[in-house]
C-alpha positions as CSV (number, residue, x, y, z in Angstrom):
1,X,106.7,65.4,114.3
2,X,104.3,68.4,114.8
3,X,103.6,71.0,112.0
4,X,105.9,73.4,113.6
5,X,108.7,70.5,113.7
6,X,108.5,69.8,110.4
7,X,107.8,72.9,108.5
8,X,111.4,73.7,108.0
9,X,111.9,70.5,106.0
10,X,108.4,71.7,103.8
11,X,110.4,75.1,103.3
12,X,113.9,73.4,101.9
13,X,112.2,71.0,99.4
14,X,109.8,73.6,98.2
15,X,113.1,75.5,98.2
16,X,115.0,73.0,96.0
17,X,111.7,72.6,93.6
18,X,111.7,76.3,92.9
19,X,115.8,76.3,92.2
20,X,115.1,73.3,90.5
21,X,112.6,74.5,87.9
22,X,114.1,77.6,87.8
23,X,117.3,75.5,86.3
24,X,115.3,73.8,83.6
25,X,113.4,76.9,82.2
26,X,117.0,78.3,81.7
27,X,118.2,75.0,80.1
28,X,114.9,75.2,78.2
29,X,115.5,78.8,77.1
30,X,119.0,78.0,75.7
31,X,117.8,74.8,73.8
32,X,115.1,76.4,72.5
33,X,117.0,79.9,71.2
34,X,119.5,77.6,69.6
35,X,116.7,75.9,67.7
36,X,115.2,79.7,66.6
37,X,118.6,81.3,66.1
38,X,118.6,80.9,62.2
39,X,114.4,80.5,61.8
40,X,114.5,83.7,60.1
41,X,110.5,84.3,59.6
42,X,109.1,87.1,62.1
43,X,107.9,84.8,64.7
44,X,110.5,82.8,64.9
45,X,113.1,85.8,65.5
46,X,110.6,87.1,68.3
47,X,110.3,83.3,69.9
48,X,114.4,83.3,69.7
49,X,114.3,86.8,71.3
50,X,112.0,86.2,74.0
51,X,113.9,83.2,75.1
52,X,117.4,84.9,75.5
53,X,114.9,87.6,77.3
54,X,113.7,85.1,79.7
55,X,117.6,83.5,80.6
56,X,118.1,87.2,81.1
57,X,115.4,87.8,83.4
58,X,115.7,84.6,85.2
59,X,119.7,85.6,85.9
60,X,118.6,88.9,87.1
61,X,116.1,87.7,89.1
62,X,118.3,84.9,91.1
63,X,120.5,87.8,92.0
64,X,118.0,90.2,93.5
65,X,116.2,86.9,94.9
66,X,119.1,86.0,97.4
67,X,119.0,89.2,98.5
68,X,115.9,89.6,99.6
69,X,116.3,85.7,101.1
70,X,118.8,86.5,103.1
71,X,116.7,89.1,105.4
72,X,113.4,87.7,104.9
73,X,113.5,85.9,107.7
74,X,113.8,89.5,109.9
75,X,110.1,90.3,109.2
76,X,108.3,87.0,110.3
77,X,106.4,87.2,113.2
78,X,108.0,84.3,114.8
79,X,110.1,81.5,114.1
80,X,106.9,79.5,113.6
81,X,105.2,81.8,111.1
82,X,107.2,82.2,108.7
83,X,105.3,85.1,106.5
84,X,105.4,88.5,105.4
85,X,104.7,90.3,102.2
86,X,108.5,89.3,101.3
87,X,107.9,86.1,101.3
88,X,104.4,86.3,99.3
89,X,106.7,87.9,96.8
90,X,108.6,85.6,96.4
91,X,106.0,82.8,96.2
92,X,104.7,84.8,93.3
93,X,108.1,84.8,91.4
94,X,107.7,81.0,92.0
95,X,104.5,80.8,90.7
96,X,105.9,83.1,87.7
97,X,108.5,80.8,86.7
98,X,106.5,77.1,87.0
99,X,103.7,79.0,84.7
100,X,106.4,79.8,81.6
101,X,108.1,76.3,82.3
102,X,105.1,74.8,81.3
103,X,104.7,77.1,78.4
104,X,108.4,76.7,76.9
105,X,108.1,72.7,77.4
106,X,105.5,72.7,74.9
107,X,107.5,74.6,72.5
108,X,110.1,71.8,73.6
109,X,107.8,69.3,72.7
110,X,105.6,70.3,69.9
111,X,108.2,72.8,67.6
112,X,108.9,69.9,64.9
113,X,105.0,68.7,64.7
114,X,103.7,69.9,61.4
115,X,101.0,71.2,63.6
116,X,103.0,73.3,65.8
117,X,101.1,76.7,65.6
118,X,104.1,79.1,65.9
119,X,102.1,82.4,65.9
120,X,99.6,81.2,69.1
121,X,102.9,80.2,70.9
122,X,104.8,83.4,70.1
123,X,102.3,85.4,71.9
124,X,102.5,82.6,74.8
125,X,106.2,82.9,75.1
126,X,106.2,86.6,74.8
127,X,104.0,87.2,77.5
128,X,106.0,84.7,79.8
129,X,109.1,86.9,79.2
130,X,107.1,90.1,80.0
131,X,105.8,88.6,83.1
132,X,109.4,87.6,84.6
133,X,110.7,91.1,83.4
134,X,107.8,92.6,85.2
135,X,108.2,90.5,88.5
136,X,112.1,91.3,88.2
137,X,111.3,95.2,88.2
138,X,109.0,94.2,91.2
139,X,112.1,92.5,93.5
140,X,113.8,95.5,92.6
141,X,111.7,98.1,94.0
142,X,111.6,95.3,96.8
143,X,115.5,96.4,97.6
144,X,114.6,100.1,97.7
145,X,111.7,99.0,100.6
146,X,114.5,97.2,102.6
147,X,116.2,100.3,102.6
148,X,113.4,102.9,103.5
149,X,112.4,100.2,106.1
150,X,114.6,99.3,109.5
151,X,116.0,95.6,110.3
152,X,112.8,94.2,111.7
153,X,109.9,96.8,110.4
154,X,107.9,96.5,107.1
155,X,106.6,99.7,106.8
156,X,109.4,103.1,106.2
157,X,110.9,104.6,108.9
158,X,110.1,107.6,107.4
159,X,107.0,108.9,105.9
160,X,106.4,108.2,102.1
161,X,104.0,109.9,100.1
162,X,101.4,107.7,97.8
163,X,103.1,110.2,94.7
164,X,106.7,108.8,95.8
165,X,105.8,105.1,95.4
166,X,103.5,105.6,92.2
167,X,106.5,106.9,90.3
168,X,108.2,103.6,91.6
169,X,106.2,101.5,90.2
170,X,105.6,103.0,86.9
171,X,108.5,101.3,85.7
172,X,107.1,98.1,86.0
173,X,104.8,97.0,83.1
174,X,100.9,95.7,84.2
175,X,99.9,95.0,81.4
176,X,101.0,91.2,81.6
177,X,99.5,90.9,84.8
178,X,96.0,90.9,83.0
179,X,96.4,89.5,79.7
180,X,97.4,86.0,79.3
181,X,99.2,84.9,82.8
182,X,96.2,86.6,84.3
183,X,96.0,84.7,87.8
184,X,99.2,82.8,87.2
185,X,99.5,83.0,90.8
186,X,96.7,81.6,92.0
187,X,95.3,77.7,91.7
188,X,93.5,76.2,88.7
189,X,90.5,76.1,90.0
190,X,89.9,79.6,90.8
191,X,91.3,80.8,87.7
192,X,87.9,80.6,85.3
193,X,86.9,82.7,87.9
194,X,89.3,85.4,87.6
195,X,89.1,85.7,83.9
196,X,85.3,86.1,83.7
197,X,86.1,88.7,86.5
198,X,88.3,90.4,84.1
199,X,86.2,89.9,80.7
200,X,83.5,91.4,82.9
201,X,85.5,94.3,83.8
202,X,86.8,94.8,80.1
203,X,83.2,95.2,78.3
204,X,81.4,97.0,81.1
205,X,84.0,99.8,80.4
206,X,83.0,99.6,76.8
207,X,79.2,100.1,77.6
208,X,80.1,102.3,80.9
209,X,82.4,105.1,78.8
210,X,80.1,105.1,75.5
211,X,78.8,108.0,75.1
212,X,75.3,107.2,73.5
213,X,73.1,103.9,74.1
214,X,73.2,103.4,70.4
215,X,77.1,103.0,70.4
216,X,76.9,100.6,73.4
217,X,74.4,98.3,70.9
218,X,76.7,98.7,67.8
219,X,79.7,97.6,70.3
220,X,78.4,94.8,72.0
221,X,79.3,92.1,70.0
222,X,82.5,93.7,68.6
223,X,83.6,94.3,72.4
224,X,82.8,90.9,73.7
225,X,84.5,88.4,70.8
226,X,87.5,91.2,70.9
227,X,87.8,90.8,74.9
228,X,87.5,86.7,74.4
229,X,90.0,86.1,71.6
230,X,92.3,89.2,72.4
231,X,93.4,88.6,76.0
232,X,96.7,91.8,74.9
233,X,93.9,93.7,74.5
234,X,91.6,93.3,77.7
235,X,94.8,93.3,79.6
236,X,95.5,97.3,77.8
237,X,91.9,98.0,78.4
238,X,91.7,97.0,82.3
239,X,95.1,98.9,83.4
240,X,94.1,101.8,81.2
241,X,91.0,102.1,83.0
242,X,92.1,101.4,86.4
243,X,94.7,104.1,85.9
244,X,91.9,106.6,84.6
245,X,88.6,105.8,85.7
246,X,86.9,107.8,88.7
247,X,85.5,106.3,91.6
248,X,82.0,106.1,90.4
249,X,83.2,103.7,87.4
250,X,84.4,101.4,90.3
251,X,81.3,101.3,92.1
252,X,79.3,100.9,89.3
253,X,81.4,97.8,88.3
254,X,81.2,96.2,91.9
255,X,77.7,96.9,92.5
256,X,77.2,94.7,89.3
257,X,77.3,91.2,92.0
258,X,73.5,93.1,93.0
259,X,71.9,92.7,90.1
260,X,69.2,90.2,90.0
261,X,70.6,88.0,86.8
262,X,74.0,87.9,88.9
263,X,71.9,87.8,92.0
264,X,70.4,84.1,90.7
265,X,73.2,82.5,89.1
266,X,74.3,80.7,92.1
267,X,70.8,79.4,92.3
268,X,71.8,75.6,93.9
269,X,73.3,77.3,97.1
270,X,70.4,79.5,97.3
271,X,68.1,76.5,96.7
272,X,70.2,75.2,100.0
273,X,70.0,78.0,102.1
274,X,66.3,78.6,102.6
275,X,65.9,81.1,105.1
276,X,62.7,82.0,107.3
277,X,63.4,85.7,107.7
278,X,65.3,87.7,105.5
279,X,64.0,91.7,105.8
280,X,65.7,95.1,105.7
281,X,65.3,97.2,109.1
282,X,65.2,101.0,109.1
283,X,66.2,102.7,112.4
284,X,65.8,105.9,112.5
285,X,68.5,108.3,113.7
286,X,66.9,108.9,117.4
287,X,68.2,109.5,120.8
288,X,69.7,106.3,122.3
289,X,70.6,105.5,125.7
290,X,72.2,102.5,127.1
291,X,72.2,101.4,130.8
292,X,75.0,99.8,131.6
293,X,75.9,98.5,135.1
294,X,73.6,101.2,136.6
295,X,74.8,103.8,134.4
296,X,72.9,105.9,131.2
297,X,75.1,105.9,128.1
298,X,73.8,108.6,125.3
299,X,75.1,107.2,121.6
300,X,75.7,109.7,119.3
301,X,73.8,110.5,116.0
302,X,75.6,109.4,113.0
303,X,75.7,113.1,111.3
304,X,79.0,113.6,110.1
305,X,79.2,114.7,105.9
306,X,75.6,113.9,105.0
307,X,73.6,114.6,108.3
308,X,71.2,112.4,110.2
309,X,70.0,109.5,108.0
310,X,67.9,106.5,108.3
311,X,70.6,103.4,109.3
312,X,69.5,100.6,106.7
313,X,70.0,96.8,107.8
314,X,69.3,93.5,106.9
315,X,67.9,90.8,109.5
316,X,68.6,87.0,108.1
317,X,67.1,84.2,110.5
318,X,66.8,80.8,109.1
319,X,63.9,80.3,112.1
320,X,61.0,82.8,113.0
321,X,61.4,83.5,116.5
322,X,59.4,84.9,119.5
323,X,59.9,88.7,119.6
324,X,61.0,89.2,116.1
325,X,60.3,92.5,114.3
326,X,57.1,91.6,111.8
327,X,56.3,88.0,112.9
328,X,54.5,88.9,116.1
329,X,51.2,87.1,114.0
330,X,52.8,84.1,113.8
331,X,52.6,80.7,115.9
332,X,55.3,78.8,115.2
333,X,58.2,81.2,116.5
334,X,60.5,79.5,118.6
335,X,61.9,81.1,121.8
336,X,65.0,84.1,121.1
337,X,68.4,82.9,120.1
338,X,71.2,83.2,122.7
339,X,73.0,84.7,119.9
340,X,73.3,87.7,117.6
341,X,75.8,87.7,114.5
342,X,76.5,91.5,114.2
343,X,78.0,91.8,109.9
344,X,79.4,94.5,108.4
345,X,80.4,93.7,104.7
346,X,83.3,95.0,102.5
347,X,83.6,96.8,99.2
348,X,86.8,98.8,99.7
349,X,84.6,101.6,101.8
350,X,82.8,102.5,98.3
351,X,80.8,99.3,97.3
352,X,78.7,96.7,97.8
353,X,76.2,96.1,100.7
354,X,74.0,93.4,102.4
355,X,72.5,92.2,99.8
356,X,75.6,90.8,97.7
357,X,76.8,89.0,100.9
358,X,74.1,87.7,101.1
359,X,74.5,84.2,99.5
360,X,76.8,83.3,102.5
361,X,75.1,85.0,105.4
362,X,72.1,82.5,104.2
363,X,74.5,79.9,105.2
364,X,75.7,81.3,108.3
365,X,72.1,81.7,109.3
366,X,71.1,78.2,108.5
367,X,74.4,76.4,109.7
368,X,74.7,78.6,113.2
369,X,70.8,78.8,113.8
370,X,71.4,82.2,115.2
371,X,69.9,86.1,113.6
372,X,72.7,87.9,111.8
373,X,72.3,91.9,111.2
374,X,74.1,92.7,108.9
375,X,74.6,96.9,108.1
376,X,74.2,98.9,105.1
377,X,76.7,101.6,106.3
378,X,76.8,104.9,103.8
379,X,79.5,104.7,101.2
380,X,82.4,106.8,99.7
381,X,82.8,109.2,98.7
382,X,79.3,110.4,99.6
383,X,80.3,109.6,102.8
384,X,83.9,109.2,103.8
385,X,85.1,108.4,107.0
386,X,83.9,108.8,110.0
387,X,80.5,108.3,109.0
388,X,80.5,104.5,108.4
389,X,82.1,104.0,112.1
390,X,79.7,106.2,113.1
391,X,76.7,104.6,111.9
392,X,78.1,100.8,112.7
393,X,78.4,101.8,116.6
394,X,74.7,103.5,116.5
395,X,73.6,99.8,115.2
396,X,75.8,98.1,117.6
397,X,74.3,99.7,120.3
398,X,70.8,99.6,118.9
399,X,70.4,95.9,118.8
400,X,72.0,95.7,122.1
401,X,69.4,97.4,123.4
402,X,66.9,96.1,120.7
403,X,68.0,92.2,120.7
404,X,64.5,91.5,121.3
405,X,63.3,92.7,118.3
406,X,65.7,90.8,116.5
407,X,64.8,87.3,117.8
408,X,68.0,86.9,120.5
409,X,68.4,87.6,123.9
410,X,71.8,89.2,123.5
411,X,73.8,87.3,125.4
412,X,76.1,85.7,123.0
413,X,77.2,89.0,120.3
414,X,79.5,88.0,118.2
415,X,80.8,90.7,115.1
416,X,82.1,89.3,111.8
417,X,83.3,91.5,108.5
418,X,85.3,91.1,105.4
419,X,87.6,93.1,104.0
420,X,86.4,96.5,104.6
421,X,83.9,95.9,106.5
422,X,86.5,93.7,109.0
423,X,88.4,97.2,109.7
424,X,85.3,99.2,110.2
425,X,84.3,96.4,113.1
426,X,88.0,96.8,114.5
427,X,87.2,100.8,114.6
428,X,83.7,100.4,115.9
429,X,85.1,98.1,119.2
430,X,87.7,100.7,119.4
431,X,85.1,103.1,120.0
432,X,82.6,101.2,122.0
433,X,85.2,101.1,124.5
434,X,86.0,104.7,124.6
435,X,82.3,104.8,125.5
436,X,82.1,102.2,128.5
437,X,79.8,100.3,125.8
438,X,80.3,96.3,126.5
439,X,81.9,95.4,123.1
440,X,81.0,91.9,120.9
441,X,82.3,88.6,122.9
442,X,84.3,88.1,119.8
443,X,85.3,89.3,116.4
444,X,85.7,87.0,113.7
445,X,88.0,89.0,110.5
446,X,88.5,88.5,107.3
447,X,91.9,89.7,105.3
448,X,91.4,93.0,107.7
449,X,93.1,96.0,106.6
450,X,94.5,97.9,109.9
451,X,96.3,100.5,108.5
452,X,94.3,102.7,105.9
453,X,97.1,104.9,104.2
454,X,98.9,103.4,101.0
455,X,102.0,102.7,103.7
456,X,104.5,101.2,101.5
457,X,105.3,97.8,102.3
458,X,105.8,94.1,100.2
459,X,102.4,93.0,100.5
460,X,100.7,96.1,99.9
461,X,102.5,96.1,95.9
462,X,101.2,92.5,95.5
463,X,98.0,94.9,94.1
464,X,100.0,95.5,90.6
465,X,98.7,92.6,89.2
466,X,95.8,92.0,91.8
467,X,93.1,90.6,89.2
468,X,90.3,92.0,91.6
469,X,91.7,95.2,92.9
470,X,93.6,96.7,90.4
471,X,96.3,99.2,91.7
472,X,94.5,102.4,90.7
473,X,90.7,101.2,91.7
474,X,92.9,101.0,95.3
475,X,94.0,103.9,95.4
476,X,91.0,105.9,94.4
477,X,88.8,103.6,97.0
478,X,91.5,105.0,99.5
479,X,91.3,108.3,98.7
480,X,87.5,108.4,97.8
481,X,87.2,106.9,101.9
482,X,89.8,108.8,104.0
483,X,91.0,111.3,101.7
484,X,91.6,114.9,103.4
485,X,89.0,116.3,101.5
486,X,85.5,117.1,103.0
487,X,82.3,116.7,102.2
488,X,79.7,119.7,102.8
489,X,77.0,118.4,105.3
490,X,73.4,118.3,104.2
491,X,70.1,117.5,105.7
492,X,70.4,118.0,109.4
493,X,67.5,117.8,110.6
494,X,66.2,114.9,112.9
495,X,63.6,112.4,113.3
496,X,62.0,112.3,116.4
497,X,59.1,109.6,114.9
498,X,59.0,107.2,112.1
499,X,55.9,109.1,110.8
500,X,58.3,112.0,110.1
501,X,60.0,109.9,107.0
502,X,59.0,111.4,104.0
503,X,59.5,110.3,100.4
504,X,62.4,112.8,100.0
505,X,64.3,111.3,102.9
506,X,63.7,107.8,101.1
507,X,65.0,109.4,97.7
508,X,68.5,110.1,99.5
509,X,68.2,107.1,101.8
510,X,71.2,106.6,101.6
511,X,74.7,107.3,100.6
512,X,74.7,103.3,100.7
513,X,71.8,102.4,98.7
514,X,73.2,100.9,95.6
515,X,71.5,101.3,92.0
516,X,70.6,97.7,91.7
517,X,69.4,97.5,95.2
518,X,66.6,99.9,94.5
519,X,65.9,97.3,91.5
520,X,64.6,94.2,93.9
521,X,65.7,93.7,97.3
522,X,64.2,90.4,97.6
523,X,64.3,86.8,96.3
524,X,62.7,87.2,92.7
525,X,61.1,89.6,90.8
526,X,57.9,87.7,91.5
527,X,57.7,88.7,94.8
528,X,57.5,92.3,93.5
529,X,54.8,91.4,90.8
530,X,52.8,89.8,92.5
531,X,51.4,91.3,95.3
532,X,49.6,94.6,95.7
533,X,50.0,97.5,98.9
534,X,48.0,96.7,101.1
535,X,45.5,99.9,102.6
536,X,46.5,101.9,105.2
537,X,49.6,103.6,106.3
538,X,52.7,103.3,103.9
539,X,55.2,102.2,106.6
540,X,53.9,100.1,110.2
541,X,55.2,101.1,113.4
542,X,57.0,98.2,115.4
543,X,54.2,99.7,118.1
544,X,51.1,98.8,115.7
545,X,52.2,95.3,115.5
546,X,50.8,92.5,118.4
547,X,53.6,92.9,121.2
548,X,52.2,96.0,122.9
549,X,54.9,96.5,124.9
550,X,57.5,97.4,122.4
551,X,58.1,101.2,121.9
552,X,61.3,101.4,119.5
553,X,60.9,103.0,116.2
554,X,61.5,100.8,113.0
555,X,60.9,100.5,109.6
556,X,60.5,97.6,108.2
557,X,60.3,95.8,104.0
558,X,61.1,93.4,102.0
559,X,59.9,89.3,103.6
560,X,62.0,86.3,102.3
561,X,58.3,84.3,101.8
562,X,57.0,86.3,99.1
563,X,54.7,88.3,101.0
564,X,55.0,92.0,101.3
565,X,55.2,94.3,104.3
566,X,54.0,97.6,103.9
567,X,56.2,99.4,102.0
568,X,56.4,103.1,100.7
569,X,54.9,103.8,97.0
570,X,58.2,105.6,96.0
571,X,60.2,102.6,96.3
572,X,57.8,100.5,94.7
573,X,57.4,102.4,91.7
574,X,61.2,102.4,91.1
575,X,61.4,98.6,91.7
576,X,58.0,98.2,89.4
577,X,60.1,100.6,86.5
578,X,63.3,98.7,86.6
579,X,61.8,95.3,86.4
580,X,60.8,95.4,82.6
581,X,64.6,95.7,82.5
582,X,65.0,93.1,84.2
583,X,63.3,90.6,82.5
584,X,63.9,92.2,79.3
585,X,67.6,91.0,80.0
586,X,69.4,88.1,78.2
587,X,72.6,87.2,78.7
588,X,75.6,88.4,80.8
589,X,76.7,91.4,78.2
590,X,73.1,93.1,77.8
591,X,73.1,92.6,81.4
592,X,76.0,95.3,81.7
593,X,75.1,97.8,79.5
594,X,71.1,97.9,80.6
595,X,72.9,98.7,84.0
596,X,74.5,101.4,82.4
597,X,72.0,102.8,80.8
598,X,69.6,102.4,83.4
599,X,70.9,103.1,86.7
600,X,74.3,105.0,86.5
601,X,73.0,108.4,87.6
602,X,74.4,111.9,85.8
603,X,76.9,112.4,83.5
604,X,79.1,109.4,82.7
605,X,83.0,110.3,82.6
606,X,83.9,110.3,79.2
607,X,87.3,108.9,78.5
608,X,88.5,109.2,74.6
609,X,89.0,105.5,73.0
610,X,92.7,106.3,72.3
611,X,92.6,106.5,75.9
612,X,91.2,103.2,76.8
613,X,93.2,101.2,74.0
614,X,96.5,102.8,74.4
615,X,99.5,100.5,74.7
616,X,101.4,102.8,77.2
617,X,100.1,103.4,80.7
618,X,98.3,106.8,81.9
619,X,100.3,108.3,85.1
620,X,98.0,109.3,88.1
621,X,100.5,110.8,90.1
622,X,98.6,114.2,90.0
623,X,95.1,112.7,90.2
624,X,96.2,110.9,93.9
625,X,97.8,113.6,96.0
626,X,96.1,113.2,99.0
627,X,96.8,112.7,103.0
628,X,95.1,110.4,105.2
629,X,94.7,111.3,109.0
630,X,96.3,109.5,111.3
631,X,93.3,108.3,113.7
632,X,93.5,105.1,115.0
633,X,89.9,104.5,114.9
634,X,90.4,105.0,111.2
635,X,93.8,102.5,111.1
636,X,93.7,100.5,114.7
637,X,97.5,99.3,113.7
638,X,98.2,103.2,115.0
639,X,95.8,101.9,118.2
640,X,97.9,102.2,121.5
641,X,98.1,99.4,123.5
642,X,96.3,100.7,126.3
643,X,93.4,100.7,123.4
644,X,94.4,97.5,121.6
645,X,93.9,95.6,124.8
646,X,90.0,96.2,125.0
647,X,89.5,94.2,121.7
648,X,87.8,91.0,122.4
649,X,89.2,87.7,121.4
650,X,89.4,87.7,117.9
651,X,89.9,84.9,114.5
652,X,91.7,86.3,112.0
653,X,90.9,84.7,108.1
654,X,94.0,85.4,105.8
655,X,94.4,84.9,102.2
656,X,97.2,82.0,101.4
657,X,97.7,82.3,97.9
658,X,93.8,81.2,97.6
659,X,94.7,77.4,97.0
């Protein structure tokens, strides 16, 4: 029988599992109010209340379940892929219901011990029955979908504004999403994971909305045992600062995975993925032509919102080979790879870069023994959309014509993104075909977003009690990327030579460059520490090095061996000032607030404590009135088909319930 074949039989018995435990946490509810009905001490009346919650919930939930079942089969994409955001949905309620039955079994089984703490279990219980009130309120606003949607579509026939659907879901309480069911939906093993995440996220908004350093030191330890041993009151803290903090609050968070404490803590699979070349590339933002079949291409200058920059990348080879930028001196290179792993990274358009992807690109390197470039693209909201397209097609088409330089011949270019990052690759192939420019030989993407506008649809609300994305840092990142306000363009002017780079342009360079990336960019502090500039010139042309016959402009820093390229004083001295910090740093919660205190730049939003702390959620309805154009290089789901049919083969990488 073939996985197709016998998928349908998978489908009933999970079927009659769910319907089965959904059975015995009702029988469990009743059993267990009848024992609390006459325990007349508080706990005991709020355990005997929660349970007749739960039966409650759990018959208003079986109702609104078979509605939804009895059309989810409309928005599968075949018979033999049966999924859609319904069904996710409904695999969460699942996941919802075998989480409290193993809660209330061990009120079944421990409430006549003499050790049966009732006042730990009270909470346990109470949160259960928030949780499956929560999800309830969720399947409802389910229903009102299925009626702004037709028969077979998931998204609204007609147009719905993000305003319209956040006054939907303010009925529906979060806060149990992220205090003790956090990740209730996801396996065992990833749930550590998750938590830390979120205890992470809870005292960096201590440290990130104090308003003096010496209140972040007088808070620290208060903070941190409050966050461990309160999990009501990290949940309050993390919704109420999704729902309040500004952009800048979320990229300070996420930029955290760049610092070098976080940087080393995986330090077995770095140990494992030794790499020979690992370098950041500057191109500068010069005329480029391509010659394709005969005929001269001219790529346009990334200049949109923040004028013409410096494109930052990062080259990762596990081997030195012949041709590669900076290793001309060497005589062990082996001959250029066939192929070129072009990366683009996620971060929700606002976040991250190279460098905190680069644990796995270190892999990808060593296990596919080809060069990856990977891109720093320019961020939100400095630089909202286009510019990131824009500046992902003018590296695209650089190292097709600069493959050389990069240790490959070209003939293999395969593009891979996150996230993001994966959507940005869709828009950039869009785009290279609109310009007769050949486009990767494949696309590998991972959980891709192809239509950037908050669209309603089932699998788009799964982000209410996303532990990683909270609901308000998702719509801010959307608004912060293609929001329909502009930004005023700056520095225009262009670089016709690398000598023209001045410490000012590096100051600004760029919209992308995250604070901890200016900290270290390479392996260890050490490699900063140790070694001294070297005479001469601040930056080395690619035409000063041994391979005479190379004439393209690039900057290059920052060797994986320790050694140092020559690289400008400005940078240097910032890396040289931030590395007492560094070092000075001792465990995971200093590590946060130093970061505050030492690279978030101007005035830190102040939010009152009340704010943070407060046991009802903030309303952002006026705060997220925006538009988002309709471009399909911008959402390629909009794409025609004339346009869709350029793509090259592509692997998509989707999230199943990360188990």
């Amino acid at each position: 029988m073939t996985d197709a074949e016998s998928f349908p039989q998978r489908k009933s018995e999970e079927s009659e599992d769910d319907n089965t435990n959904s059975s015995t946490l009702n029988d469990l509810c009743k059993s267990n109010s009848d024992y609390f009905v006459n325990d007349n001490t508080e706990n005991g009346q709020r355990l005997y209340t929660s349970f007749l919650t739960i039966a409650d919930n759990l018959n208003s939930l079986a109702i609104t379940r078979k509605k939804i079942e009895s059309v989810v089969h409309n928005f599968d994409y075949d018979e033999n892929t049966p999924a859609n955001g319904y069904r996710s949905f409904l695999k969460v309620v699942d996941y919802a219901i075998a989480h409290s039955l193993q809660v209330i079994k061990k009120v079944s089984l421990k409430r006549d011990g003499v050790l049966f703490r009732k006042a730990v279990i009270t909470k346990d219980v109470e949160a259960c029955a928030h949780l499956l009130a929560s999800l309830n309120n969720c399947l409802i606003l389910l229903t009102t979908l299925l009626e702004w949607s037709s028969e077979t579509e998931l998204f609204p026939k007609e147009k719905r504004s993000p305003e319209e659907i956040i006054l939907k879901t303010e009925t529906i309480n979060r806060y149990c999403f992220y205090g003790r069911c956090l990740g209730f939906q996801f396996c065992e093993s990833i749930k550590p994971t998750l938590q830390m995440v979120a205890f992470a996220m809870a005292v960096f908004s201590e440290a990130y909305f104090s308003r003096s350093y010496f209140t972040k030191a007088t808070n620290s330890v208060i903070s941190t045992a409050t966050y461990l041993t309160d999990p009501e009151q990290r949940a309050k803290t993390i919704v109420n600062v999704s729902q309040t903090a500004n952009i800048d609050f979320c990229k300070s968070f996420w930029f955290l995975s760049e610092s070098e404490l976080m940087h080393n803590l995986p330090s077995v699979i770095r140990a494992h993925a030794y790499v020979a070349v690992t370098k950041i590339l500057l191109i500068p933002p010069k005329p480029l032509t391509l010659t394709i079949n005969g005929q001269d291409i001219d790529i346009p200058i990334p200049e949109s919102h923040i004028g013409k920059k410096t494109i930052q990348v990062r080259l990762i080879s596990s081997n030195v080979r012949e041709g590669m930028v900076g290793e001309a001196s060497k005589k062990t290179n082996l001959p250029p790879s066939k192929g070129l792993l072009f990366h683009c990274h996620g971060g929700g358009f606002v976040a991250q870069s190279s460098k905190s992807h680069e644990i796995y690109l270190r892999l990808w390197a060593r296990d596919l023994n080809v060069p990856i470039l990977s891109v720093d693209y320019s961020l939100a909201p400095q630089a909202p959309y286009p510019r990131a397209i824009e500046e992902i097609t003018y590296a695209y088409c650089w190292a097709l014509k600069n493959c050389h330089l990069l240790g490959s011949t070209g003939e293999t270019i395969i593009a891979a993104g996150d996230s993001a990052g994966a959507n940005l690759l869709l828009g950039t192939c869009l785009k290279c075909a609109t310009m007769n420019v050949p486009p990767p030989k494949g696309l590998f993407l991972a959980y891709v977003p192809t239509l950037i506008n908050f669209v309603p649809s089932p699998a788009r609300l799964l982000c209410l009690m996303d532990p990683l994305l909270p609901f308000g840092f998702m719509m801010r990142c959307l608004k912060a990327y293609a929001g329909t306000e502009k930004s005023s363009s700056s520095n225009d002017s262009d670089m016709s030579s690398f000598e023209e780079i001045t410490h000012s342009d590096l100051a600004d360079l760029q919209a992308h460059k995250s604070p901890t990336s200016e900290i270290s960019d390479t392996l260890s502090n050490e490699s900063f520490e140790s070694q001294s500039l070297e005479g001469g010139n601040e930056f080395q042309n690619v035409e000063g090095l041994e391979d005479n016959n190379i004439d393209e402009n690039v900057l290059y820093e920052a060797e994986s061996n320790g050694s140092r390229s020559k690289i400008n004083q400005y940078q240097d001295s910032i890396s040289n000032s931030y590395s007492f910090i560094q070092r000075s740093l001792t465990g995971f919660v200093s590590n946060l607030k130093e970061h505050v205190g030492s690279w978030i730049p101007g005035t830190v939003q102040n939010i009152p404590e009340d704010v943070i702390h407060a046991d009802k959620e903030k309303s952002i309805v006026d705060e997220l009135k925006f538009e988002v154009p309709e471009d399909p290089f911008l959402s390629p789901y909009l794409a025609s088909d004339e346009m869709l049919i350029t793509l090259p083969p592509l692997k998509l990488l989707v999230c199943n319930h990360l188990d």
